[in-house]
mmCIF file as Biopython writes it, N, C-alpha, C and O atoms, coordinates in Angstrom:
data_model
#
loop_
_atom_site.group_PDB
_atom_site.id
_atom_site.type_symbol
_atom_site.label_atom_id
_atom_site.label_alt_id
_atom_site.label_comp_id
_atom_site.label_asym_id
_atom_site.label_entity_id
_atom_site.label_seq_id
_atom_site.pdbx_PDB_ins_code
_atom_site.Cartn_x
_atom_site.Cartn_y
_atom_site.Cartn_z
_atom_site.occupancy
_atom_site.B_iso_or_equiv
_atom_site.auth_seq_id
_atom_site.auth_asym_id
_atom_site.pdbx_PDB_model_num
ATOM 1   N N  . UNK A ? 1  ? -12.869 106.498 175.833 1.0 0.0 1  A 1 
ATOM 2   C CA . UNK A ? 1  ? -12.990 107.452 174.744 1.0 0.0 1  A 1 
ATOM 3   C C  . UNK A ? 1  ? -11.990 107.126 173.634 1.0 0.0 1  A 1 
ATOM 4   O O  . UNK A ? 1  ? -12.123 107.282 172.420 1.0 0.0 1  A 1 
ATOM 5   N N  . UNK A ? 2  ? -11.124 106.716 174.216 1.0 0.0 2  A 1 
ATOM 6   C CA . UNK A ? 2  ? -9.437  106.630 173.215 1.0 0.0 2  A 1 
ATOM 7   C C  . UNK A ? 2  ? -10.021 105.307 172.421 1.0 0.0 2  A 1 
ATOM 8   O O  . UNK A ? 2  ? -9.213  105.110 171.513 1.0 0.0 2  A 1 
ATOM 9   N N  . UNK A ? 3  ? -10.624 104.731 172.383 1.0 0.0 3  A 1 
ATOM 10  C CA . UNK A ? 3  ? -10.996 103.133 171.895 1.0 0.0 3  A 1 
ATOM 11  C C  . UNK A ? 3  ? -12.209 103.494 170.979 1.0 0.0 3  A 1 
ATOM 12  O O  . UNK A ? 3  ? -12.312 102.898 169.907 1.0 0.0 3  A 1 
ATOM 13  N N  . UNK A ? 4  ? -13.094 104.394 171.319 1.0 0.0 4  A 1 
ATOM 14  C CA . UNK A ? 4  ? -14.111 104.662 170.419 1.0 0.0 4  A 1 
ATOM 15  C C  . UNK A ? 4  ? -13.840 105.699 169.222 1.0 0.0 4  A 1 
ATOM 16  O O  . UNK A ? 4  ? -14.612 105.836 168.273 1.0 0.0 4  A 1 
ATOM 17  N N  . UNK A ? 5  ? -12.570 106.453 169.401 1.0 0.0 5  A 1 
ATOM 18  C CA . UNK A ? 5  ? -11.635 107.515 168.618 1.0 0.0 5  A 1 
ATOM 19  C C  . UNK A ? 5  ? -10.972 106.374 167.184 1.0 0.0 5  A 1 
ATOM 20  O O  . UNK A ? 5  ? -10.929 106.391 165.954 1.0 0.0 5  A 1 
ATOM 21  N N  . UNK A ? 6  ? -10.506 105.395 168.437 1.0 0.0 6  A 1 
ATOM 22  C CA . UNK A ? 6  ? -10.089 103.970 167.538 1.0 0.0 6  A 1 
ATOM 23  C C  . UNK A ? 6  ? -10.520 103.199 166.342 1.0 0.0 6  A 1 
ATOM 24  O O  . UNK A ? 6  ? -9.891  102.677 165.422 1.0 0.0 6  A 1 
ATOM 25  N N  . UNK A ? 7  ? -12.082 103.305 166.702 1.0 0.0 7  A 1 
ATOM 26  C CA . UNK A ? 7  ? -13.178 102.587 165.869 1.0 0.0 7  A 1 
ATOM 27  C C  . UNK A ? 7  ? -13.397 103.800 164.902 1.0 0.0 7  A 1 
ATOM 28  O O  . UNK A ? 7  ? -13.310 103.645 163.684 1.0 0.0 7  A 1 
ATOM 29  N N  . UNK A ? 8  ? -13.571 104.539 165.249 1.0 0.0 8  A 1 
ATOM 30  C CA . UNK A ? 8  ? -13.857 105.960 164.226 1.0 0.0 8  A 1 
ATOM 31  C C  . UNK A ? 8  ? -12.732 105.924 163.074 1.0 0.0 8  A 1 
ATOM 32  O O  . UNK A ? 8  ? -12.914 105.736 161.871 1.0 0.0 8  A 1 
ATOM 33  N N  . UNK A ? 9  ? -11.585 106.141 163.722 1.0 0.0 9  A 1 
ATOM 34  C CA . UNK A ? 9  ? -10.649 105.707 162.432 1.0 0.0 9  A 1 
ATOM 35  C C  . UNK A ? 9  ? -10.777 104.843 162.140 1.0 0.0 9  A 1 
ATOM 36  O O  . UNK A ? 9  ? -11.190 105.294 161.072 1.0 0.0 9  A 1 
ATOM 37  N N  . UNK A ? 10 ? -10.866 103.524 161.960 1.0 0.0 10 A 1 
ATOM 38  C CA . UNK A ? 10 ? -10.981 102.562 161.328 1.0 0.0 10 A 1 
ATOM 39  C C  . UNK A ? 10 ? -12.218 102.287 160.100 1.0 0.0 10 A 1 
ATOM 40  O O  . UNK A ? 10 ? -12.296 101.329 159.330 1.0 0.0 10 A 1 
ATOM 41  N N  . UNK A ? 11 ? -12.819 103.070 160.179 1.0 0.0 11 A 1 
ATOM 42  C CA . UNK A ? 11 ? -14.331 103.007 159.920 1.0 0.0 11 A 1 
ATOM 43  C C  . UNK A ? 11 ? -13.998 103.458 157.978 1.0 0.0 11 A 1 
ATOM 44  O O  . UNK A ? 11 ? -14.536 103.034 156.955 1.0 0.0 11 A 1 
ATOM 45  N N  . UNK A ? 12 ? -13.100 104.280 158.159 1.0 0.0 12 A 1 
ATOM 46  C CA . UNK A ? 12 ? -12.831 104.838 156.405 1.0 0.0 12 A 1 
ATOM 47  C C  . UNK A ? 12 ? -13.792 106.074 156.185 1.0 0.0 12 A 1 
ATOM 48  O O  . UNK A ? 12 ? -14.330 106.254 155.092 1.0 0.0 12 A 1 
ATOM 49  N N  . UNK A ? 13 ? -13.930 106.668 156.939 1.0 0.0 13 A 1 
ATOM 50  C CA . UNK A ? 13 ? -15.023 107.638 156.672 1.0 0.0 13 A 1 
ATOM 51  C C  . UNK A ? 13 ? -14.504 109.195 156.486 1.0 0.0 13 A 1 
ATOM 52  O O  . UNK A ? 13 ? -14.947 110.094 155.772 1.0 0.0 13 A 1 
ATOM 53  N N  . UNK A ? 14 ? -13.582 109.168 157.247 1.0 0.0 14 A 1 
ATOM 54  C CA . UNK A ? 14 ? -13.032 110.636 157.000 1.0 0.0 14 A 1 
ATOM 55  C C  . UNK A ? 14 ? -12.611 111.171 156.300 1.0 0.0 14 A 1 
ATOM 56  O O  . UNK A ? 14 ? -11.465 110.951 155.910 1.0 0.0 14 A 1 
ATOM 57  N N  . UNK A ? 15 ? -13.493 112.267 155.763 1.0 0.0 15 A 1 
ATOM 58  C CA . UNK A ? 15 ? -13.267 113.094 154.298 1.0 0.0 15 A 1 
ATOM 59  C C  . UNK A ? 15 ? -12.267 114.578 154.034 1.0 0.0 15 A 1 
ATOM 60  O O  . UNK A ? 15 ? -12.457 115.700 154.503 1.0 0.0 15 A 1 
ATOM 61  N N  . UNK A ? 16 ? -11.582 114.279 153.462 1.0 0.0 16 A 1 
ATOM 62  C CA . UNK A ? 16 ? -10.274 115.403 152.853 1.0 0.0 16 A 1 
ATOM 63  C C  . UNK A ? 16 ? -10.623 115.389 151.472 1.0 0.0 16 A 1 
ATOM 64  O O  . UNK A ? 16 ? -10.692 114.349 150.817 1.0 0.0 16 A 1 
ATOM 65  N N  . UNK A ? 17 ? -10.889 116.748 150.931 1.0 0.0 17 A 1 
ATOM 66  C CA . UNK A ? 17 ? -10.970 116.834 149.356 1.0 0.0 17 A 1 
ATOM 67  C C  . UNK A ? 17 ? -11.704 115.969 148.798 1.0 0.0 17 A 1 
ATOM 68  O O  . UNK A ? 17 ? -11.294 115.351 147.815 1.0 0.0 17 A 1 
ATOM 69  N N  . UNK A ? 18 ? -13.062 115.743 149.382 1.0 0.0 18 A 1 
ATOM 70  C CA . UNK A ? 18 ? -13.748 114.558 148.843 1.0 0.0 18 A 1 
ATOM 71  C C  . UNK A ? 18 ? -13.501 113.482 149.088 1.0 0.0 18 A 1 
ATOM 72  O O  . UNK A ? 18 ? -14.478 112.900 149.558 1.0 0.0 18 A 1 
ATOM 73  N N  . UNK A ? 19 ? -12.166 112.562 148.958 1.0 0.0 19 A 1 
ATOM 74  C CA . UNK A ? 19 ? -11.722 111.344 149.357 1.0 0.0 19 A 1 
ATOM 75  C C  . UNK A ? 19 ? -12.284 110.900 150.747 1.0 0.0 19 A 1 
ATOM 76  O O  . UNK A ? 19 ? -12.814 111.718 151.500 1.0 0.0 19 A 1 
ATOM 77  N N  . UNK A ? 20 ? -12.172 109.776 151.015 1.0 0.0 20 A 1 
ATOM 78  C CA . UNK A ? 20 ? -12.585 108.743 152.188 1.0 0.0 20 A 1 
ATOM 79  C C  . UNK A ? 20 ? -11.630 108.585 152.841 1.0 0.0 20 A 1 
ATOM 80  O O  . UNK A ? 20 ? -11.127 107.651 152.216 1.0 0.0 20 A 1 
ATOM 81  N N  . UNK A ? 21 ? -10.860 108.811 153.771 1.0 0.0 21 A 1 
ATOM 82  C CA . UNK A ? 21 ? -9.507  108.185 154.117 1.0 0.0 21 A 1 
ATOM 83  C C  . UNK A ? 21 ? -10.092 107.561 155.968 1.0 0.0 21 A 1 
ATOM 84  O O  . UNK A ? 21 ? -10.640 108.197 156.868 1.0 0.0 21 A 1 
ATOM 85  N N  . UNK A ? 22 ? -9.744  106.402 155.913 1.0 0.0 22 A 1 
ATOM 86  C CA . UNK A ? 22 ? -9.161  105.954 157.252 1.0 0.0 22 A 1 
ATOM 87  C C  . UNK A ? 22 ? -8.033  106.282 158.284 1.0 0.0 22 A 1 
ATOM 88  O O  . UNK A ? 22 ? -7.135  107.117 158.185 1.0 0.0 22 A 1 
ATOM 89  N N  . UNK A ? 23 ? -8.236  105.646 159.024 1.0 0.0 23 A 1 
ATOM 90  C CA . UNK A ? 23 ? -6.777  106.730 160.251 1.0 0.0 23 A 1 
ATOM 91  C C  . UNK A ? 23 ? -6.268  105.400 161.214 1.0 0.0 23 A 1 
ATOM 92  O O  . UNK A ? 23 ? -6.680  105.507 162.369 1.0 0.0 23 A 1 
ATOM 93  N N  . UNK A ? 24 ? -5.545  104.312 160.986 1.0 0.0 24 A 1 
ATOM 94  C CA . UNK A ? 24 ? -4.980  103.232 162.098 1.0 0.0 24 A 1 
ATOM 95  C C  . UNK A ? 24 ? -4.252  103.657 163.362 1.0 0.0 24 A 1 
ATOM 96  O O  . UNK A ? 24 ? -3.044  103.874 163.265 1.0 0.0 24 A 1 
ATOM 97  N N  . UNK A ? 25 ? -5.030  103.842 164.883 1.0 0.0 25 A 1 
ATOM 98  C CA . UNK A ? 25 ? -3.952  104.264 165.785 1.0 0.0 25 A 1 
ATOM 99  C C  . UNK A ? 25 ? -4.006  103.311 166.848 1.0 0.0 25 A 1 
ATOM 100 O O  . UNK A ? 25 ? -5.022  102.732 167.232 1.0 0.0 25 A 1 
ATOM 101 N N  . UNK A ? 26 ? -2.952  103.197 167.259 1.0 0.0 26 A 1 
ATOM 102 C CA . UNK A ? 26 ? -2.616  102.039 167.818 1.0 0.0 26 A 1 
ATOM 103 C C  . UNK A ? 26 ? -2.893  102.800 169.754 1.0 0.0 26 A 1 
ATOM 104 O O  . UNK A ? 26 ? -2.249  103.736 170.229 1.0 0.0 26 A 1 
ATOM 105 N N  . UNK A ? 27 ? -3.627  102.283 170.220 1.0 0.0 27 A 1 
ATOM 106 C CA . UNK A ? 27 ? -3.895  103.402 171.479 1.0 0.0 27 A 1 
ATOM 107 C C  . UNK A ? 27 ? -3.361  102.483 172.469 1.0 0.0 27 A 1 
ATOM 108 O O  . UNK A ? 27 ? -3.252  101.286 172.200 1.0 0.0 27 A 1 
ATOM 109 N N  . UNK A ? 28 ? -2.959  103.040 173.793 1.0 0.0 28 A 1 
ATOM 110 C CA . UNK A ? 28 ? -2.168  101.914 174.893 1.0 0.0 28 A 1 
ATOM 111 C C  . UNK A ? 28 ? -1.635  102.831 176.248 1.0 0.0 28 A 1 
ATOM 112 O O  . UNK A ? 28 ? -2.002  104.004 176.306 1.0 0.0 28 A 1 
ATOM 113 N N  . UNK A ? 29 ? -0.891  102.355 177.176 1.0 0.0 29 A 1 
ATOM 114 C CA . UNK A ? 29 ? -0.948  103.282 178.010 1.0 0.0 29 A 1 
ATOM 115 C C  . UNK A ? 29 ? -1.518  102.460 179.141 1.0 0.0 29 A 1 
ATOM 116 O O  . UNK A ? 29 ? -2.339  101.583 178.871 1.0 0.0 29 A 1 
ATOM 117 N N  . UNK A ? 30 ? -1.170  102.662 180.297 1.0 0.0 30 A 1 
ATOM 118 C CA . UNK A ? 30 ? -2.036  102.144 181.760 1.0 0.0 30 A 1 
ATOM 119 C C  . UNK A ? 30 ? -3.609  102.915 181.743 1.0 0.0 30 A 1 
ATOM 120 O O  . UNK A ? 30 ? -4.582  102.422 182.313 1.0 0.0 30 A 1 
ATOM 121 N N  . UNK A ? 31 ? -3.626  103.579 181.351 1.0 0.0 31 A 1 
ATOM 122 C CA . UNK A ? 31 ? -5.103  104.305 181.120 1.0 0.0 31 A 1 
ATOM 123 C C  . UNK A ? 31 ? -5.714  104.421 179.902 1.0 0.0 31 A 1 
ATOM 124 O O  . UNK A ? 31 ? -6.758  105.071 179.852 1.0 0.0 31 A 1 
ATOM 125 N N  . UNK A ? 32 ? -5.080  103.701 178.474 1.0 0.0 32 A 1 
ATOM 126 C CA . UNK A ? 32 ? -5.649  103.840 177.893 1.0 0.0 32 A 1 
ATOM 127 C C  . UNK A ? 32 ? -5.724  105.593 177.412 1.0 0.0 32 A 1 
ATOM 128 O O  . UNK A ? 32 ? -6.740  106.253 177.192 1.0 0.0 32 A 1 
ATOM 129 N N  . UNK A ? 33 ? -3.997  106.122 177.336 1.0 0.0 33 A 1 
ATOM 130 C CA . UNK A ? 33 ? -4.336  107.396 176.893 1.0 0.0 33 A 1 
ATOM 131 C C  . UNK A ? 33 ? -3.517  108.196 176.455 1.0 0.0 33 A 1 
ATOM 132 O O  . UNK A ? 33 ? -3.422  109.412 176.624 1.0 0.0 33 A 1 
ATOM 133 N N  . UNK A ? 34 ? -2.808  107.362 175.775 1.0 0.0 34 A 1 
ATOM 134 C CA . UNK A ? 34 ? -1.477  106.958 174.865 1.0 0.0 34 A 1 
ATOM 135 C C  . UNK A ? 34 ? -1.683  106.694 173.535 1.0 0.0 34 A 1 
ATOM 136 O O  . UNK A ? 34 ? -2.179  105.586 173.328 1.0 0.0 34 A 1 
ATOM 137 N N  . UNK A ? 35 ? -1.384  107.584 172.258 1.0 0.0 35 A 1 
ATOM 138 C CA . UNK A ? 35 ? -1.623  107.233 170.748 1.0 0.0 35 A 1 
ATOM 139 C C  . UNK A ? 35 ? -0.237  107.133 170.463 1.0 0.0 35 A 1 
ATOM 140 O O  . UNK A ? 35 ? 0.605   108.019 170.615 1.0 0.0 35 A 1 
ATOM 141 N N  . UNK A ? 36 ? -0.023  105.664 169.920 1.0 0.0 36 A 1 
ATOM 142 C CA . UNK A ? 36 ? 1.781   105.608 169.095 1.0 0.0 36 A 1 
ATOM 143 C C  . UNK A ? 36 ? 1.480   105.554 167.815 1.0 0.0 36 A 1 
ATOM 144 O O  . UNK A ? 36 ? 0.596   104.945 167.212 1.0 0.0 36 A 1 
ATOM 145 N N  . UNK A ? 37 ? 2.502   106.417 167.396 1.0 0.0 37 A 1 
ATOM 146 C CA . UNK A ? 37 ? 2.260   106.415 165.980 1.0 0.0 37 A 1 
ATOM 147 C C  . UNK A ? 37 ? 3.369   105.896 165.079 1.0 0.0 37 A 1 
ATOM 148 O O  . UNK A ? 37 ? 4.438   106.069 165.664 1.0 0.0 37 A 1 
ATOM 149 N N  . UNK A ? 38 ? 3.534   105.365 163.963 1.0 0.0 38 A 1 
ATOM 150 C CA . UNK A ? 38 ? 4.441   104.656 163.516 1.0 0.0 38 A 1 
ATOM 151 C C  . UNK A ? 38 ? 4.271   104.710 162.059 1.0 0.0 38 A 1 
ATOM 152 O O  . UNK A ? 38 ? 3.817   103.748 161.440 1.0 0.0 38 A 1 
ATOM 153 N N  . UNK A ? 39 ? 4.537   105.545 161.627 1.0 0.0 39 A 1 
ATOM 154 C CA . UNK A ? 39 ? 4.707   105.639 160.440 1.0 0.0 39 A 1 
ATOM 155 C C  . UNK A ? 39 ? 5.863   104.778 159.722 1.0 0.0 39 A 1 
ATOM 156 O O  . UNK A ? 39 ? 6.664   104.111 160.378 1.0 0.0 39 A 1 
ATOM 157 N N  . UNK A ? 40 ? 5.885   104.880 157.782 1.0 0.0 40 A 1 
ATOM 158 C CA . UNK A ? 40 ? 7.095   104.345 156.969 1.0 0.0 40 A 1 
ATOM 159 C C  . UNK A ? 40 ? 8.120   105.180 157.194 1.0 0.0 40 A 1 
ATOM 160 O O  . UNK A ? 40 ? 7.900   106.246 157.768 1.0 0.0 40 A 1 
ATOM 161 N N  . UNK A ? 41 ? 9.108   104.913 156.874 1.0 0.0 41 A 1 
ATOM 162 C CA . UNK A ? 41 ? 10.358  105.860 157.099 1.0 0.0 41 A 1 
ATOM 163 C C  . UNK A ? 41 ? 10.621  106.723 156.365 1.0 0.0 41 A 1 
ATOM 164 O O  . UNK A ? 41 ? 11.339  107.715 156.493 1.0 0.0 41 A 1 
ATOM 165 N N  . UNK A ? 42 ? 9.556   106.055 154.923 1.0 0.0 42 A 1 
ATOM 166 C CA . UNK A ? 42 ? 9.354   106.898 153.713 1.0 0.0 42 A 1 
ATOM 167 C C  . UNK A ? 42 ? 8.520   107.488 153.625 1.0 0.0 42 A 1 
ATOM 168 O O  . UNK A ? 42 ? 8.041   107.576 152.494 1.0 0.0 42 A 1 
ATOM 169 N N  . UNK A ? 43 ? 7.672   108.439 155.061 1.0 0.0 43 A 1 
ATOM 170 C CA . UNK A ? 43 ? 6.457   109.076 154.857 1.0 0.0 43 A 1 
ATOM 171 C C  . UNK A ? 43 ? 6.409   110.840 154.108 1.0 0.0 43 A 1 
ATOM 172 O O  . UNK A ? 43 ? 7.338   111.607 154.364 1.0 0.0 43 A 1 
ATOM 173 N N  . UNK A ? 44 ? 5.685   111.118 153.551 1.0 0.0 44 A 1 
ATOM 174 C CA . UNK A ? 44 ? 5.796   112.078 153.238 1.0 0.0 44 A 1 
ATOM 175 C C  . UNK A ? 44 ? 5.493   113.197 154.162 1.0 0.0 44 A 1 
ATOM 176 O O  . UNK A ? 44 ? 5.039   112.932 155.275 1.0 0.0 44 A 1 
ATOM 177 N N  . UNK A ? 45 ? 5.750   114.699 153.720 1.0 0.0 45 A 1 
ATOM 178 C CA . UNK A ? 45 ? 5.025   115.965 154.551 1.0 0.0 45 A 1 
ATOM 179 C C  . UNK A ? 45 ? 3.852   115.648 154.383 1.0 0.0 45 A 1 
ATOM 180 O O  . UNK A ? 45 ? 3.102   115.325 155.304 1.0 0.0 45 A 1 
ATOM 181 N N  . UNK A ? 46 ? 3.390   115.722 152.625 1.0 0.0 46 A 1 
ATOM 182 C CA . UNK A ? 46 ? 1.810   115.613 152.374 1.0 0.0 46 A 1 
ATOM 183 C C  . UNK A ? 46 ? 1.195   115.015 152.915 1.0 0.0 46 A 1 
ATOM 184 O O  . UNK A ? 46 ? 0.034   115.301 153.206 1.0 0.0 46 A 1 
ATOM 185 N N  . UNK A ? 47 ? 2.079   113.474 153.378 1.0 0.0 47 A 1 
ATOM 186 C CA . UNK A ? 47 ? 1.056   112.150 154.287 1.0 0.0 47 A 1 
ATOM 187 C C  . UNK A ? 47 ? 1.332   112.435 155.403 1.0 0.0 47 A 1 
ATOM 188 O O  . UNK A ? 47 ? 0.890   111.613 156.206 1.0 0.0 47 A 1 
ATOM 189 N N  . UNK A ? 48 ? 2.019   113.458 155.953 1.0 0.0 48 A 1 
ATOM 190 C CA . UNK A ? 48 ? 1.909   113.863 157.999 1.0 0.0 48 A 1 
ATOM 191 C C  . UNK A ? 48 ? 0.599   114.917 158.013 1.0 0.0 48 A 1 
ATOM 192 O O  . UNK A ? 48 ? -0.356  114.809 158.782 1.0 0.0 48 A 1 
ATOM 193 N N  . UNK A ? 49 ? 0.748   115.843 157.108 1.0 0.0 49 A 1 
ATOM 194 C CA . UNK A ? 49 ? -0.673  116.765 157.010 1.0 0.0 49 A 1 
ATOM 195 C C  . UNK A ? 49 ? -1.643  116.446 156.810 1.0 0.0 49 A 1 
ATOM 196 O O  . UNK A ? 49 ? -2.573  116.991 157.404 1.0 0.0 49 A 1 
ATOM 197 N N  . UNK A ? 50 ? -1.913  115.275 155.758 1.0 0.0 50 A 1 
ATOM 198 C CA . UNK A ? 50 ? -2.853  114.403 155.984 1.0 0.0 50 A 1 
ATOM 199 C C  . UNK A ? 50 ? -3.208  113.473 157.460 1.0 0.0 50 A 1 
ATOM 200 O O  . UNK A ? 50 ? -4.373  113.376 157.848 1.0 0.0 50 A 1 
ATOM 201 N N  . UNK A ? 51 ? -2.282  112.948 158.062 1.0 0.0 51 A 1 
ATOM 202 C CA . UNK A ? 51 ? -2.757  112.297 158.594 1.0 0.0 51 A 1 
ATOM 203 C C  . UNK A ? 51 ? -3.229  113.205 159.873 1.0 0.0 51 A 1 
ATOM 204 O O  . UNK A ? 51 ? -4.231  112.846 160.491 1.0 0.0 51 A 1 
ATOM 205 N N  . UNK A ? 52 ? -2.386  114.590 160.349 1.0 0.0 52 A 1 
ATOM 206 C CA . UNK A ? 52 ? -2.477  115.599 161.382 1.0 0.0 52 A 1 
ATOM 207 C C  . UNK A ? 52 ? -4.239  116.152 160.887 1.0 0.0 52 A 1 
ATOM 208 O O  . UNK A ? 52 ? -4.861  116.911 161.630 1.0 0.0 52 A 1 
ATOM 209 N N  . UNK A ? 53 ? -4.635  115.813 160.023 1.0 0.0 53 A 1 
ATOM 210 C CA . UNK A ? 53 ? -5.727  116.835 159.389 1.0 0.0 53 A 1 
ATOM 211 C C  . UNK A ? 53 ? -6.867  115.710 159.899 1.0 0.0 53 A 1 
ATOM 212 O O  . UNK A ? 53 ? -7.917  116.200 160.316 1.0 0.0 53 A 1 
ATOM 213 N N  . UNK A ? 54 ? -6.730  113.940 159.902 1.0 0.0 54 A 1 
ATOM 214 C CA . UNK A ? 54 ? -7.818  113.042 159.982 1.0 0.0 54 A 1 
ATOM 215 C C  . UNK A ? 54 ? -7.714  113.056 161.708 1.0 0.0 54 A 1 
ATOM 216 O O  . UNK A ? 54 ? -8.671  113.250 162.457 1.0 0.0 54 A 1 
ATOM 217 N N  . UNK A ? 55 ? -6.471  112.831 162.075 1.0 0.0 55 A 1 
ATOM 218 C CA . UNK A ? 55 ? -6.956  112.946 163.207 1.0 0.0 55 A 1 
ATOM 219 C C  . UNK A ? 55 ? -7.497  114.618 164.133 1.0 0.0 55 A 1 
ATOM 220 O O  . UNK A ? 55 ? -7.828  114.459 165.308 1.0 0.0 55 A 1 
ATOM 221 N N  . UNK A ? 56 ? -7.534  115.631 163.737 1.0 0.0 56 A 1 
ATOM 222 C CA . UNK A ? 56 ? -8.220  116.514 164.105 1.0 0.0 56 A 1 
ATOM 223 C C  . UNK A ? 56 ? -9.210  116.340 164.204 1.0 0.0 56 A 1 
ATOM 224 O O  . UNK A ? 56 ? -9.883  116.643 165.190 1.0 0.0 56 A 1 
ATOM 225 N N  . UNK A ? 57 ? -9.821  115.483 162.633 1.0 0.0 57 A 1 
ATOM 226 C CA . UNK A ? 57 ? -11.152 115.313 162.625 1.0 0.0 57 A 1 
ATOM 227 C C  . UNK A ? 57 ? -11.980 114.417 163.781 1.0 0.0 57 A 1 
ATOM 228 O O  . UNK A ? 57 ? -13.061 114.750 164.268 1.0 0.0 57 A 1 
ATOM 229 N N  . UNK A ? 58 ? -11.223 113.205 164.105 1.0 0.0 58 A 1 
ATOM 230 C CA . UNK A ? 58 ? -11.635 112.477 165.168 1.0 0.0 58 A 1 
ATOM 231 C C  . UNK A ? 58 ? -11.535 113.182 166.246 1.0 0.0 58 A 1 
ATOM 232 O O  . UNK A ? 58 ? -12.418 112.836 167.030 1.0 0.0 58 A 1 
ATOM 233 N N  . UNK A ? 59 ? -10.786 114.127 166.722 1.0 0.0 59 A 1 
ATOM 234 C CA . UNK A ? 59 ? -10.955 114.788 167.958 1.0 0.0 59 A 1 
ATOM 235 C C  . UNK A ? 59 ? -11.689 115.807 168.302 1.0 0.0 59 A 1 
ATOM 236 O O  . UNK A ? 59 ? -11.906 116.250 169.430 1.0 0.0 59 A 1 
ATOM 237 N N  . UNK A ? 60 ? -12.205 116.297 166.898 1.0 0.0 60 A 1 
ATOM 238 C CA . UNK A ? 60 ? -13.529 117.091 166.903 1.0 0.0 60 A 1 
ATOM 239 C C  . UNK A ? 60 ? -14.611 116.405 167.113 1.0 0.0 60 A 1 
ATOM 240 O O  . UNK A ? 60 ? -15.422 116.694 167.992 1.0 0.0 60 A 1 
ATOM 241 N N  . UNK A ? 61 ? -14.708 115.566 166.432 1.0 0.0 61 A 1 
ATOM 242 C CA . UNK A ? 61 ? -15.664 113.909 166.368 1.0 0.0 61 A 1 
ATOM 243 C C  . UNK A ? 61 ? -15.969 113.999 168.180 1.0 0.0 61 A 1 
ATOM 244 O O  . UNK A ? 61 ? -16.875 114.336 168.943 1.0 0.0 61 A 1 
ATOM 245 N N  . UNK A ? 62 ? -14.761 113.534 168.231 1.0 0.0 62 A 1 
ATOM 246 C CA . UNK A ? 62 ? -14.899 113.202 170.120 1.0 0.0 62 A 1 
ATOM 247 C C  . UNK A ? 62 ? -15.370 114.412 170.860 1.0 0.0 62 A 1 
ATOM 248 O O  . UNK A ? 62 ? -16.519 114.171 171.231 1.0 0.0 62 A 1 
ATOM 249 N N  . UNK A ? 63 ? -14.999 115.611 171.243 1.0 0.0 63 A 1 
ATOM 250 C CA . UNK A ? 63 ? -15.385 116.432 171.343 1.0 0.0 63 A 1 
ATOM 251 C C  . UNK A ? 63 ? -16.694 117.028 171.414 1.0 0.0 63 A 1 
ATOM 252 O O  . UNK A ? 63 ? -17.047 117.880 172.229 1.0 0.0 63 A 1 
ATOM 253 N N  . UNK A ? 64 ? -17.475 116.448 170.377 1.0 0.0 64 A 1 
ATOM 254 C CA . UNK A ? 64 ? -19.382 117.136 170.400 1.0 0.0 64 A 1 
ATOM 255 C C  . UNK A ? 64 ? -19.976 115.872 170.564 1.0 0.0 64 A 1 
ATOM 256 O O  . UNK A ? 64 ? -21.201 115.807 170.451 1.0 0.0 64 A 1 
ATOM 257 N N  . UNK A ? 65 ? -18.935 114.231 170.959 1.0 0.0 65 A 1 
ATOM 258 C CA . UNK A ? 65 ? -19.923 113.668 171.302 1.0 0.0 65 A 1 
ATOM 259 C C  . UNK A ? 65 ? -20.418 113.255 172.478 1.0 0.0 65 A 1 
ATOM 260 O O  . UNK A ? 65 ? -21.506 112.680 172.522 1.0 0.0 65 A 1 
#
């Protein structure tokens, strides 16, 4: 599931305010069920809410499918 969550972000499809945004997560773990995240050091609030907001979307995504 965590690998097809993977491809979903990558895809550029996920919409905030109209925009397209993509989501890079690096997934890992003995099971495959482990998301690291690694942001700039210079990330913003706006770009954590953003990014907390795309991945919701993928886990809703996952969720009804």
């Amino acid at each position: 599931m965590m690998d097809w969550i993977a491809e979903q972000g990558m895809k550029g499809d996920l919409k905030v305010a109209g925009k397209k945004y993509g989501l890079v997560l690096d997934v890992g773990g003995y099971h495959k069920n482990v998301i690291t995240f690694a942001p700039s050091l210079l990330i913003t609030k706006a770009e954590i809410d953003l990014a907390l907001n795309l991945l919701d979307q993928l886990f809703t995504q996952a969720k009804t499918r």
